[in-house]
N, C-alpha and C positions, 0 to 999 in steps of 0.2 A: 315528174315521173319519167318512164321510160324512151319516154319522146322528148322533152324535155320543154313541159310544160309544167308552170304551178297548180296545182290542185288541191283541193281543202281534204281533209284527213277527216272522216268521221271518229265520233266520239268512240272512246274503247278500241279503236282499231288502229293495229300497226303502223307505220310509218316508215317506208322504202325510201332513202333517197339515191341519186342520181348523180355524175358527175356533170358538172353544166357543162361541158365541154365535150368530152368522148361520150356522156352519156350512157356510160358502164355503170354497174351497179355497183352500192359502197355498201348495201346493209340494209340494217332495222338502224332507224335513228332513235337515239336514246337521248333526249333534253331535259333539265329542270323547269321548272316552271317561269315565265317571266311576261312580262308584262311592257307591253307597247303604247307608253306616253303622249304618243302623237295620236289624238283623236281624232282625225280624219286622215287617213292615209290614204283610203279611198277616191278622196277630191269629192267628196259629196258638195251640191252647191255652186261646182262651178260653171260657167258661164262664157260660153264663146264670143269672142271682139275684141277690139280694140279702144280703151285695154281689155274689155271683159269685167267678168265677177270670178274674184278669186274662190275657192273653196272656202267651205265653213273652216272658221279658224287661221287660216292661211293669212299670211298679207306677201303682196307682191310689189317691191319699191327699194328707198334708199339707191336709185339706180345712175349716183353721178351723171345725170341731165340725160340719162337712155329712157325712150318707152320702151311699155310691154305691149304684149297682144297674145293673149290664150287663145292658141293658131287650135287645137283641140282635146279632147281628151277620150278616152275607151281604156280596153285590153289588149294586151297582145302576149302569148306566150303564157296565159292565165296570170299576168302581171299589168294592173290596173296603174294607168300613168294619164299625165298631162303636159302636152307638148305647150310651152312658150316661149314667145319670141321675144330678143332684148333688140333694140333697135335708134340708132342717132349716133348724135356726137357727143362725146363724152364732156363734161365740165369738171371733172375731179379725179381722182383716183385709185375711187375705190367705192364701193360700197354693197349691198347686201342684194340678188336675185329674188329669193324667196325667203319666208319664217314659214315654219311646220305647225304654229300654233301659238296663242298668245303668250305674252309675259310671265302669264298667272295659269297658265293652263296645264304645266307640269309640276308637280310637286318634287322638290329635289334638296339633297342635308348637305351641308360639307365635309369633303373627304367623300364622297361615294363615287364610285365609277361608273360613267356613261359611256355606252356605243351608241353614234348616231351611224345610220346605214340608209343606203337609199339604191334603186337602180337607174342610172343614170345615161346618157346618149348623145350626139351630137346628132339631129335628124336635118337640120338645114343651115346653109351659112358659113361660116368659118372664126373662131376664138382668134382671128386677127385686132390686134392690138390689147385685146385680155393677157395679163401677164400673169394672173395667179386665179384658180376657182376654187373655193374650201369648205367644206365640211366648215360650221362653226357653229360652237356653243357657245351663249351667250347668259350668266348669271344674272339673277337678278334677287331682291333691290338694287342694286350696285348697279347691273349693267355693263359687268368684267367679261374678259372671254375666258371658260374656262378650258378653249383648247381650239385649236384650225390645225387642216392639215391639207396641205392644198394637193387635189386631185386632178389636176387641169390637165398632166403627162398620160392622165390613163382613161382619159373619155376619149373616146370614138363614134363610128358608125353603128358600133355592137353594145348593144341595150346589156350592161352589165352590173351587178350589186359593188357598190363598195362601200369602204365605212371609213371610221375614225373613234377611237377610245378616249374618253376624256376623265381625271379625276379630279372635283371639282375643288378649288382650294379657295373658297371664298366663305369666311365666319359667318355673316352676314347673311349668304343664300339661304334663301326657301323656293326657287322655282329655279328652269330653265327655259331658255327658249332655241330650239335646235334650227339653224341656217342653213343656207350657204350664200355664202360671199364672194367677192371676187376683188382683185386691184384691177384698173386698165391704164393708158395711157391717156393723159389728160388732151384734149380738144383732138382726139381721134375718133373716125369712121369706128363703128360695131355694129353688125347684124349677125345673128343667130340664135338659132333655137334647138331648146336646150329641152328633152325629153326626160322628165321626173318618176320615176316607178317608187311604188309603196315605200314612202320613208320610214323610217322605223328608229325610234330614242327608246334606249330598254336600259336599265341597271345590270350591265354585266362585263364581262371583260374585253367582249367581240360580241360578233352580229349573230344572232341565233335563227333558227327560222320564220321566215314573216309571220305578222300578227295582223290581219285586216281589221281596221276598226271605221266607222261611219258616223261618226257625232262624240263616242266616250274613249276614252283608254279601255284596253282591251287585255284578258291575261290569257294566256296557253296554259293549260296545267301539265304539269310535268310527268311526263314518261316515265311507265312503270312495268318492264315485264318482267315475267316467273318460268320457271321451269321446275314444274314439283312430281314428274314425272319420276315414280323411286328409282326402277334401275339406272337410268342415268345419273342418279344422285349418288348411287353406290358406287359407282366408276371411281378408278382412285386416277385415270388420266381423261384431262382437259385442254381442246387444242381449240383456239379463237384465233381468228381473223376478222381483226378489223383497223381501225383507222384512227389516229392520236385527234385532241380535241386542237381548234387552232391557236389556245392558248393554253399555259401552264396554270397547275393547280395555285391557286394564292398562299402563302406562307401558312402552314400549319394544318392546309384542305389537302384533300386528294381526290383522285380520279379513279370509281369503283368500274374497270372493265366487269368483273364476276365478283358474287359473294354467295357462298352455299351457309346455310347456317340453320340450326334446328329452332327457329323461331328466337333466339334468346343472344344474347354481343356473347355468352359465354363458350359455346363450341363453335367454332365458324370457322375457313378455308375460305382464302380470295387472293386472288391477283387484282394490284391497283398502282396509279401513278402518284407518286407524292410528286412535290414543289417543286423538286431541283430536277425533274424528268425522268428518275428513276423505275423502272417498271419493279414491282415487289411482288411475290408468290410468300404469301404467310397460310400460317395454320396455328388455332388457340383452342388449346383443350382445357375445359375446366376453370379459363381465363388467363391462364399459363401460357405463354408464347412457345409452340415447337417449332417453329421452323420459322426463317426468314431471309429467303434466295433475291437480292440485289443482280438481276439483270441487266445493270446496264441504262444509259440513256436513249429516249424514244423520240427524235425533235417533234414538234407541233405539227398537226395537219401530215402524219405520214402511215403511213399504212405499213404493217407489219402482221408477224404472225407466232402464238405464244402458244409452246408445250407447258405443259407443265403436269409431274406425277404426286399424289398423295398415299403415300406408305411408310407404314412405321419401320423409322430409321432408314429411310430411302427416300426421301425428298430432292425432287430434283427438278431442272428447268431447263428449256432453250428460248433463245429468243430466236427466229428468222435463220433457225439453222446454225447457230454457234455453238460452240462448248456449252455443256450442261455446266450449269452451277448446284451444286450439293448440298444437303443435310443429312450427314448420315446420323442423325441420333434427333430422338422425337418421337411422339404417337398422335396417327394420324385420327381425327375428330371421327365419329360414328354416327348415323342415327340423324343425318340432314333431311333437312324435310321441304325447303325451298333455296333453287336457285335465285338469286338477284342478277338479270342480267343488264349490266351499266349502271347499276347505282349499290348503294348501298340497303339497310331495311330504313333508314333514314334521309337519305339524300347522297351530296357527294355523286351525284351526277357524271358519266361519261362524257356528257356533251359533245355526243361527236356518234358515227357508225361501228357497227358488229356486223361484217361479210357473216360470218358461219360460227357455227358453238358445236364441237365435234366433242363426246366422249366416248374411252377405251377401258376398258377392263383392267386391261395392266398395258405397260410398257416398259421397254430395257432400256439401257442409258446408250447402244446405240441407236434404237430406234425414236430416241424424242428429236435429235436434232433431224432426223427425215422427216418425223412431222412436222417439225416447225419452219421446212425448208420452202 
């Protein structure tokens, strides 16, 4: 939220997020649905000492001749974590912190895409003689990795989320098991502890918003908001501010910023992102394509702001204040009766922030690129 703490989102109601950083406002957040495979992210179960009881599911080991000691666990920042200490002289080099859950306790195909994410901290100690920390997936039956990506350059003092994308390429798999690992130097000093916030294994291309679970997997269901409000629906100009998702759409998906449509795929008006980062301003009447305005590339994770007018034989766009892009021939759809804002009436998710959804009655082709400036 606006302090820039996590907070649970009741059901049916909006969803604000926040920059972790400035703490500026980015929007209504619009997500699909997805589902968090790590069944205790919470740390339910665990147990302060040396070494302690790790959380349900958890196992803490593989630690090339280091102990542990779960120094403690709580909240902070409405982000539920557990501090642990690695601690001795190394005998090897290398081996595993912590598992998120057992062998068998995620269900996983080959070929699908994983984000492991977690928030992560250095609170005591120092990564002397650690030479790599990673994110790691590990397949099973087999037992393969199906991805590390070592994060050791960007943990700090500051409790922050980061992740790792994995696509699993092993025939074999039916589960996963999400890590993190690390190499050290072998018959080297190591002490420090190492601050774990809500890990999260989700099928999708990046890290979405936390998913608390305490014993099961756990799903979010996907964001859905409307605007069926008429006069705004009769507006032939649409100006949105908001924010690219942090990754691109997958070969043949898109990304629905808007979708106005009179209940039915056959009259509909939207601007959306395909694959290749394109931002698109269409309109189908009758299921006849009239218009289809190529704005341009959007990179991932950036904030912009999109004009765009719908009138017959005058279609036209700005992206962020640039030349209009034209249709001068088309008719423009009638008779809409719900906006989609950030998805589709079937999915095709935004996966990302809408700052503002401003409509206008009309507009002239020098006035769009003022509003999109």
């Amino acid at each position: 939220n606006s302090s820039g703490v996590l907070v649970a989102a009741a059901a049916d109601a909006p969803r604000f997020a926040y920059d972790p950083s400035s703490l500026g406002s980015r929007g209504l957040l619009i997500e699909g649905a997805n589902t968090n495979g790590i069944r205790n992210n919470t740390m339910q179960g665990a147990v302060a000492g040396t070494p302690g009881t790790p959380p349900w599911n958890w196992t803490i080991g593989g630690l090339a001749g280091l102990s542990s000691q779960i120094v403690g666990f709580g909240t902070t920042s409405g982000i539920d974590y557990i501090d642990i200490r690695y601690f001795g002289t190394t005998n090897a080099t290398g081996g595993y912190l912590a598992s998120f859950d057992t062998t068998s306790g995620i269900a996983s195909a080959n070929g699908q895409t994983w984000t492991e994410s977690a928030w992560l901290a250095l609170v005591a100690g120092a990564f002397t003689n650690i030479t790599n920390l990673s994110f790691n997936m590990v397949t099973y039956p087999g037992g393969g990795s199906a991805g590390s990506v070592n994060v050791l350059g960007s943990i700090d003092g500051t409790f922050k989320r980061l992740s790792m994308v994995s696509t699993i390429a092993d025939v074999s798999n039916v589960n996963i098991q999400p890590r993190i690992s690390f190499n050290c130097t072998n018959g080297a000093a190591v002490d420090f502890t190492l601050r774990i916030g809500l890990p999260q294994a989700e099928q999708a291309p990046a890290a979405s918003s936390p998913i608390r679970t305490t014993g099961t997997a756990a799903t979010r269901a996907e964001d859905v908001a409307r605007i069926t409000n008429a006069a705004a629906l009769s507006d032939q100009v649409w100006i949105i501010r908001a924010r690219t998702a942090a990754f691109s759409p997958p070969a043949g998906a898109v990304q629905y910023l808007m979708k106005v449509d009179d209940g039915t795929p056959t009259n509909r008006r939207m601007i959306r992102r395909s694959a290749d980062n394109h931002l698109h301003v269409f309109a189908i009447l009758g299921g006849v394509g009239q218009c289809d305005l190529d704005l341009g590339v959007i990179a991932n994770d950036t904030d912009f702001v999109v004009a765009a007018r719908f009138a017959d034989n005058l279609f036209a766009a700005s992206l962020n204040g640039g030349a209009i892009v034209t249709d001068l021939a088309g008719t423009n759809p009638l008779g809409m009766t719900t906006a989609r804002v950030g998805r589709s009436s079937s999915g095709s998710h935004w996966n990302s922030t809408i700052r503002t959804v401003e409509t206008r009655r009309i507009a002239t082709d020098a006035e769009l690129p003022l509003l999109a400036a």
